[in-house]
C-alpha positions, 0 to 999 in steps of 0.5 A: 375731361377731368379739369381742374380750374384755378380762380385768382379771386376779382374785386367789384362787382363784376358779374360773373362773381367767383361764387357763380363761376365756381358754382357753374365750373363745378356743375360742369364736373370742373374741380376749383380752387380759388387762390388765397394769399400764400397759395403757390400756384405751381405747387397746386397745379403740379399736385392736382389730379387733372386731365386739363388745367385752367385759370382763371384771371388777368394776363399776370395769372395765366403763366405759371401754371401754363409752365406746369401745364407743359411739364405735364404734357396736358392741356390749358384753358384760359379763363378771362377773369380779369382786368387785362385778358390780352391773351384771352383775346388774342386766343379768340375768347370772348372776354366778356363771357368767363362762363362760356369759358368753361366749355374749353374744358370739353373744347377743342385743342391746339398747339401754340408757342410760349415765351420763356426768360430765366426759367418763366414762361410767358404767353404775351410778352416781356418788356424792359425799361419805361413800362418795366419801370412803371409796372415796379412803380405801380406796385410799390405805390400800392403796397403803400396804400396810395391812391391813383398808383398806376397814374402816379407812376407813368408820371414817373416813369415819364419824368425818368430820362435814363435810357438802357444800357442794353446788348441785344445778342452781343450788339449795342442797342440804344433805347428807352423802351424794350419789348419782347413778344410772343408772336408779332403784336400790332403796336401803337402808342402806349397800346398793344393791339391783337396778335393775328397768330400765336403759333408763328414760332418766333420772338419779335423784339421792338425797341423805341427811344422816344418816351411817346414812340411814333415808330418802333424798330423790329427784329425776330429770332427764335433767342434774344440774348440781353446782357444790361449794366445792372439789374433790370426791372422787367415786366412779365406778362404785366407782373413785376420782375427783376431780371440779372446783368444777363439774360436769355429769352426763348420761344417754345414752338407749340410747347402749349395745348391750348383748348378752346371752346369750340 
């Protein structure tokens, strides 16, 4: 299969390096392009002559060109090659291994679901309110250059008594943290766990007051319609994002052919 694979280019000095992962990808006959500042993504996958496309990154790298994937009709590879691989995982991979990866291209295929709000799609989850707020925290303390940003922020965000304001379609609901997954997650704390399948075909929505939630409330559904106050800062599959006063979310059943190793 012609494959073409995007790499969004790690710091360190972790093994595989992007030269070894595109050395080995091209020996497979696997075209790469690894990301510069500026690249639009979408753009390139949209244009890439291919018969499957892949990433290879962290959770945050993974959507957008799944979204083109899918207006494409072929089939997706996921690469971990970042700092947070929850789908990796969850999909079976070996995160540990990037160049095993690769085989996916030769792999077997499979069809599962994706999330989508205001035109995204997402393959883990959305979340709003405290790790929305820390994840926009996050990245502002890093434009400016300063240190121990993720720490600073949950700081922050923990400082922060604010609850949303928030209508779940079209009825009140009273919470700190609001979380819309992908399939059902096992929640603890301030981890998520594995995912036991990512083709059940329904969204689950978690919801906590508490800033520590011991307990979560859970509800699923193929839509969740929101409808806030004001603007609110989200968390798309770890990336920051804005989401208006309303907003739909949606699960696409089987919408990606995902191709896995073996």
């Amino acid at each position: 299969m012609r494959g073409h694979l995007f790499v969004n280019p790690r710091s360190g000095d972790a093994s595989p390096s992007v030269e070894e992962l595109r050395a080995e990808a091209e020996r497979r006959g696997i075209a790469v392009h690894v990301l510069a500042a500026g690249d639009e993504v979408e753009e390139l996958a949209r244009e890439a002559d291919a018969e499957a496309l892949g990433v290879a990154g962290g959770d945050g790298s993974l959507g957008k060109v799944a979204g083109v994937a899918i207006e494409r009709g072929l089939p997706f590879v996921c690469v971990p090659f970042g700092t947070r691989n929850h789908f990796a995982r969850d999909a079976g991979l070996d995160r540990s291994d990037p160049i095993a990866a690769l085989a996916a291209f030769d792999g077997q295929e499979r069809m599962i679901d994706v999330g989508r709000v205001d035109g995204h799609v997402f393959l883990n989850n959305l979340s709003v309110g405290i790790y929305g707020t820390l994840v926009h925290r996050r990245e502002r303390h890093r434009r400016r250059r300063q240190t121990l940003a993720a720490g600073r922020a949950l700081w922050l965000a923990l400082g922060t008594h604010q609850r949303l304001r928030v209508e779940v379609n079209g009825r009140p609901l009273h919470s700190r943290i609001l979380l819309l997954a992908n399939n059902s997650y096992d929640l603890s704390l301030f981890s998520l766990g594995a995912r036991d399948r990512l083709d059940g075909g329904l969204l689950h929505l978690y919801s906590a007051d508490g800033v520590l939630p011991r307990t979560w409330q859970e509800e699923t559904s193929e839509r969740f319609e929101l409808r806030f106050d004001r603007r609110a800062p989200a968390a798309l599959d770890g990336e920051s994002l804005v989401l208006g006063d309303e907003a739909v979310v949606t699960i696409e059943r089987g919408a990606l052919r995902l191709l896995g190793p073996g």
